[in-house]
VEXSEKOL-423460 format. One record per residue (C-alpha): x, y, z. Coordinates in steps of 0.05 Angstrom, whole numbers, padded with zeros to 5 digits, always signed. Each point is the difference from the previous one (the first is absolute). Layout:
BEGIN
XYZ;...
***
This chain:
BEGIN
-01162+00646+01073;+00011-00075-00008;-00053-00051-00038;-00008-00073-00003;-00046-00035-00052;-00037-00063-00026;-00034-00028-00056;-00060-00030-00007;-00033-00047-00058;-00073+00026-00019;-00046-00043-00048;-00090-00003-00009;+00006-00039+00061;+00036+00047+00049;+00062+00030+00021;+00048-00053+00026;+00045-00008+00059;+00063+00057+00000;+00072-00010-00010;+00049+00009+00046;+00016+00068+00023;+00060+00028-00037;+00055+00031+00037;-00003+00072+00025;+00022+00054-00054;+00012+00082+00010;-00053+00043-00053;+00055+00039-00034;-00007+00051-00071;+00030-00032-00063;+00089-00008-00013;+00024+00046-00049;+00052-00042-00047;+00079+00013+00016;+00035+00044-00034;+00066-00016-00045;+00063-00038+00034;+00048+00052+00005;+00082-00005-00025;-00010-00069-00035;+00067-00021-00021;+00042-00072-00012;+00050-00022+00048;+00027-00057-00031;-00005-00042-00061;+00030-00071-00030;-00016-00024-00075;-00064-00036+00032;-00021+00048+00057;-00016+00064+00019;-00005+00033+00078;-00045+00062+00004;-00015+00058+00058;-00041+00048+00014;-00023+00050+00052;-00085-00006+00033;-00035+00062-00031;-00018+00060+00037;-00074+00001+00030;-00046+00055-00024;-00061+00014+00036;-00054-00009-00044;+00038-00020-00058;+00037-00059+00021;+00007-00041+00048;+00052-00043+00040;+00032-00060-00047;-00009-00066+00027;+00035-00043-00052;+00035+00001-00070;-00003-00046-00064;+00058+00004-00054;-00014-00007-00066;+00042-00013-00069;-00001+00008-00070;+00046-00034-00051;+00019+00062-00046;-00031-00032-00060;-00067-00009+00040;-00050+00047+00020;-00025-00048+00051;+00014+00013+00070;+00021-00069+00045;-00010+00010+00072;+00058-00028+00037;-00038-00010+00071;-00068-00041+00006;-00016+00030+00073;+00016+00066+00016;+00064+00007+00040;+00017+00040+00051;+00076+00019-00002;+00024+00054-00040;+00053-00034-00043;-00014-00070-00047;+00044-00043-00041;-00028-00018-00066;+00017-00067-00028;+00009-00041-00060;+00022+00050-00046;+00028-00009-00075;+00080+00022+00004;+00009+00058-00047;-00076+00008-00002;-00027+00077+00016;-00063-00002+00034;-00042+00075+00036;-00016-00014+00062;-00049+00034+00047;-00034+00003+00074;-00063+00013+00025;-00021+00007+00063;-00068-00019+00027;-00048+00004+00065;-00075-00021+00021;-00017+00060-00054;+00028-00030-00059;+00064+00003-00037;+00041+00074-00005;+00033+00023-00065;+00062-00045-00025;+00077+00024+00003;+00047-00019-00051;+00073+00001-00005;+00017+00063-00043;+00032-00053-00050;-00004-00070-00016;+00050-00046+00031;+00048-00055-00028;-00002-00070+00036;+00075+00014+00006;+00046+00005+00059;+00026+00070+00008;+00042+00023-00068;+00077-00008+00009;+00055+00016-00037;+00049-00065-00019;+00051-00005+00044;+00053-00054+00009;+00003-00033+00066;+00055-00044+00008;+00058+00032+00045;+00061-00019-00044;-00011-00018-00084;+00054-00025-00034;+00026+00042-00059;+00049-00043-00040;+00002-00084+00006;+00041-00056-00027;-00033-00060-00027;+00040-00056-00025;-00024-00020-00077;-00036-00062-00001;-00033+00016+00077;-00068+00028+00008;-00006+00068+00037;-00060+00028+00032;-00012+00078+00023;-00053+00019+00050;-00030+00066+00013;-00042+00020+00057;-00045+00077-00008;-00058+00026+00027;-00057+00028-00043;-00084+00021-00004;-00026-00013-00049;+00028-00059-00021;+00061+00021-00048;+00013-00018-00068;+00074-00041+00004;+00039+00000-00064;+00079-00022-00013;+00043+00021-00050;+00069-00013-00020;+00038+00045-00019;-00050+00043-00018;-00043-00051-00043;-00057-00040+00047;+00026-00077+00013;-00002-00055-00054;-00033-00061+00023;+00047-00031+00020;+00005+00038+00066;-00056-00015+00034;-00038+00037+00052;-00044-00007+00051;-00038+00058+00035;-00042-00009+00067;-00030+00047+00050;+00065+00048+00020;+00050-00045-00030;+00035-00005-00072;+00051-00061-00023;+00032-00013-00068;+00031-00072-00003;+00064-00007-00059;+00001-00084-00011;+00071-00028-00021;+00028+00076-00015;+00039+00021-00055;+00042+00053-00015;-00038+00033-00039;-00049+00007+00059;+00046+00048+00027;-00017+00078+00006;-00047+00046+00036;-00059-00021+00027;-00058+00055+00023;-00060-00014+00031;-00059+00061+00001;-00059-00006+00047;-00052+00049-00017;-00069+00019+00025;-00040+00066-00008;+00035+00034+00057;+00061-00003-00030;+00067-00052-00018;+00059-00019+00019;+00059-00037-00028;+00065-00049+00017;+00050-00033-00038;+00045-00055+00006;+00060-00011-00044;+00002-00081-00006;+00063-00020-00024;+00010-00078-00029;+00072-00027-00006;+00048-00059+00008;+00063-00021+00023;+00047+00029-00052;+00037-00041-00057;+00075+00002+00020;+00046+00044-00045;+00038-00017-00068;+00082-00012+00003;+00035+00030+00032;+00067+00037-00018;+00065+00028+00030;+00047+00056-00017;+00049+00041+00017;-00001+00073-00003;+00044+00020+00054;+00049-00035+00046;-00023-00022+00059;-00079-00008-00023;-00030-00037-00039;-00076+00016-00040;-00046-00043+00001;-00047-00007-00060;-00071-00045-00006;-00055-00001-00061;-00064+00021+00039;-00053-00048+00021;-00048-00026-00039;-00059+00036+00052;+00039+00072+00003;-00046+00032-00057;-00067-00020+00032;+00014+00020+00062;+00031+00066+00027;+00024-00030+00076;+00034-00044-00028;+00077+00009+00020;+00065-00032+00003;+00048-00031+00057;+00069-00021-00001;+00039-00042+00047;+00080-00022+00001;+00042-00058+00024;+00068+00012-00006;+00054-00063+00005;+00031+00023+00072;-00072+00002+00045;-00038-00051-00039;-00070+00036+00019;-00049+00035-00045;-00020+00077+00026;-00037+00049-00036;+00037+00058-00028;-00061+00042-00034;-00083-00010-00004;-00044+00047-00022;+00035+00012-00068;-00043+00016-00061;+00045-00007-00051;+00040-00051-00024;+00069+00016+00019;+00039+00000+00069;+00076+00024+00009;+00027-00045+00062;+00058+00038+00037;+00060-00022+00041;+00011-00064-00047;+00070-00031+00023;+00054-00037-00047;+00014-00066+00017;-00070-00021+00025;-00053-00030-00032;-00073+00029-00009;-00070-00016-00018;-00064+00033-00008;-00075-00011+00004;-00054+00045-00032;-00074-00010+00026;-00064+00030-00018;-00044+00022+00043;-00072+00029+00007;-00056+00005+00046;-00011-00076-00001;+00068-00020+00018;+00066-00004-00036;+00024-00051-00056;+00051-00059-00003;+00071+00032-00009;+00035+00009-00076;+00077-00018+00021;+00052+00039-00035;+00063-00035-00018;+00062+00012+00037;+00044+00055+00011;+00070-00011+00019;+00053+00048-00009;+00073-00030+00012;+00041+00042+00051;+00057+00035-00039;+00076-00017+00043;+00059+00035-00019;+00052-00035-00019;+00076+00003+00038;+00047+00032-00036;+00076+00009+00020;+00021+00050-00043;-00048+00053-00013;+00005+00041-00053;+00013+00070-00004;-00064+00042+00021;-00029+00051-00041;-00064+00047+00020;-00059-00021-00021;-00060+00052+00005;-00066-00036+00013;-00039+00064+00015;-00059+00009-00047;-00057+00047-00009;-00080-00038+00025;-00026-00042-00057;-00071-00032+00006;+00010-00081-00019;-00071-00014+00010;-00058+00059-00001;-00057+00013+00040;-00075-00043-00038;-00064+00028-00004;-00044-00015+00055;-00071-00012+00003;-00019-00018+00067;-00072-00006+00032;-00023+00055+00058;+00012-00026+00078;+00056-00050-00017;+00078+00005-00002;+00036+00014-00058;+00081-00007-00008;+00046+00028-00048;+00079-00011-00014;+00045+00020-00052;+00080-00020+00012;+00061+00060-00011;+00069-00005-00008;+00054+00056+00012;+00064+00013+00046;+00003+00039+00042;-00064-00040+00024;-00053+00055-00028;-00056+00030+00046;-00066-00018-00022;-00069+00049+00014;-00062-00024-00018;-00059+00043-00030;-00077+00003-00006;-00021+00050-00045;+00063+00036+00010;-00001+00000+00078;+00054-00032+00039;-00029-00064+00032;+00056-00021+00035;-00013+00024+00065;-00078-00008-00014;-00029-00062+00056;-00050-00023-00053;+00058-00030-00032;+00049-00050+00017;+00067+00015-00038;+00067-00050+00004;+00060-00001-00045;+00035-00062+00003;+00059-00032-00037;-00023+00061-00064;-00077-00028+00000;-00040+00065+00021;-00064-00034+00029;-00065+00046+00021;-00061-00028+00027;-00071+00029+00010;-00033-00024+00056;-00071+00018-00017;-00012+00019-00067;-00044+00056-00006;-00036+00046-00059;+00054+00060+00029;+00057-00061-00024;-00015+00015-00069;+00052+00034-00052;+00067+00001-00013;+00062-00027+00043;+00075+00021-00016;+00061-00029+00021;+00064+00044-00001;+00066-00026+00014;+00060+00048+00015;+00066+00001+00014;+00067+00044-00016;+00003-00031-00072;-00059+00011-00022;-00084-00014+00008;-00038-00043-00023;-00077-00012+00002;-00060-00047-00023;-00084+00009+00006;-00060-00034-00005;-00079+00010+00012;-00046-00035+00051;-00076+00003-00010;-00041-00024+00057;-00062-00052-00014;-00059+00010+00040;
***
């Protein structure tokens, strides 16, 4: 049944003229208060907010009845104080609570109410940090650089891009030890940089950077390696220790012990063509044997360093010349008698030791004499290597040459050279070790 009312003022002098009526309203028993939300769980989070949702409870005749709006309330975890979130009452079954302290934990709760009052409060089974959801560090940038070249004297900067929640803790090191002041770095959200002003050499090595949070860590390095156009080599010498070639010999440069790329060059003008033209780069030692030298012309040679930088100005040797024997005419020859040249093989100059670095060339000669012209094997531990394609083997004019194209840790040990013919044998060794 429906009712309308109105009020009316009473005093000693009488009852006074009514209100006006009130609107029509249905005579109903009294609300029972909601029950608890049901499934109350967080759907999202950033270090200042936190999204919430729930399901309406379940009606129980009786007991409780139907929801008809929520409030959400929150508790710092060093409070025992409950904040509520909402001032009205809303209606929707999800909320986003704001202005949150990043890193802060806070309980949170909801409680649902109707015309009977407010029902029992749900909490989240734990509290929550204002946090986006935990993730491991991870690097993000497609392609990193492992390995750079700064020039000394030039500043280099290197730039890291990772993902991470919470916010990691970023730390360098180099080679193994955390940076020294003097490399500076600058962390922001996602992104790491370490700036090197006016770098030295002694900035070179490896550089790590570890980015590490509670869900776990992760780690890059970067070897940064500071150099210079190399000093040029010492003098220069000539010799020879065979006919028809002629060694070239050069004191080392002055950068060769501080850095291990460093490596050696050699170009030759001879007096015919006029034109320098490399004859050997990539050498590591100090020695080169040039083959195919003629008599009667004259020659020249330029030794360069070189490195990752660039290469040096040229140390000229003297020059070579090497006058072209004539025979002179005679009319009346003398009577001929044998003469027996043949001779067993004899080693004039050995085989060196060899230390050469892993993924680079490395050559080796020694020079033989003996007639008939002896036949030469080369050996690697005691294998034959002369049909072996990981080696490039020439015997010209008596210099037995062998070159490694790409040294590698299998290159290491012993290499024998064994000269034979029908007088006799001959043979020389040496050792390679392999740097890594």
């Amino acid at each position: 049944m429906e009712y309308e009312f109105r009020v009316s003022a009473i005093n000693i002098s009488g009852v006074g003229e009514p209100s006006a009526t009130s609107e029509f309203v249905f005579a109903r028993d009294p609300k029972k208060p909601p029950g608890k939300v049901i499934d109350l769980k967080v759907t999202g989070s950033t270090y200042n907010h936190l999204s919430l949702s729930w399901t309406k409870p379940k009606e129980a005749k009786g007991e409780q009845d139907e929801a008809k709006g929520y409030f959400v309330e929150i508790r710092p975890a060093e409070s025992t104080e409950w904040n509520r979130c909402n001032t009205n009452a809303i209606i929707m079954t999800s909320y986003t609570v704001k202005g949150l302290k990043s890193m802060a934990m806070y309980w949170v709760r909801v409680i649902a109410v109707n015309e009977g009052g407010a029902g029992e409060p749900q909490e989240l089974n734990n509290y929550i940090l204002a946090m986006p959801p935990p993730v491991r560090p991870k690097f993000t940038d497609a392609r990193i650089k492992t390995f750079m070249i700064v020039k000394a004297g030039n500043s280099e900067r290197f730039t890291i891009n990772y993902v991470a929640s919470p916010w990691p803790e970023v730390i360098w090191l180099k080679d193994s030890i955390p940076v020294t002041k003097r490399v500076t770095v600058s962390n922001a959200e996602g992104r790491s940089q370490i700036l090197i002003p006016s770098a030295e050499r002694s900035d070179s090595g490896i550089y790590t950077i570890v980015v590490k949070n509670i869900v776990g860590q992760e780690t890059f390095s970067v070897e940064i390696r500071v150099t210079d156009e190399p000093k040029p080599p010492g003098p220069v010498e000539l010799e020879e220790n065979v006919p028809g070639t002629v060694t070239i010999t050069w004191v080392a440069s002055p950068d060769e012990k501080r850095d291990d790329r460093l490596h050696y060059m050699v170009s030759k003008r001879d007096s015919v063509k006029q034109s320098w033209h490399t004859v050997a780069d990539g050498i590591f030692n100090n020695r080169f044997t040039a083959c195919n030298i003629m008599p009667g012309r004259e020659y020249q040679f330029r030794v360069y360093a070189k490195n990752d930088m660039g290469q040096s100005a040229p140390s000229e040797s003297p020059k070579w010349f090497i006058a072209e024997k004539k025979e002179k005419y005679i009319i009346n020859l003398p009577e001929s008698k044998p003469c027996n040249l043949e001779g067993p093989p004899k080693f004039l100059v050995p085989l060196k030791l060899h230390s050469a670095p892993q993924g680079y060339e490395c050559y080796m000669s020694c020079a033989v004499r003996g007639n008939p012209k002896p036949h030469v094997t080369w050996y690697h531990n005691n294998i034959n290597i002369n049909t072996d394609t990981n080696y490039y083997i020439t015997n010209t004019c008596g210099v037995c040459s062998m070159l490694i194209l790409m040294v590698g840790s299998k290159d290491t040990g012993e290499y024998k050279v064994i000269a034979e013919n029908p007088l006799g044998r001959a043979e020389c060794s040496t050792k390679m070790t392999v740097r890594e």
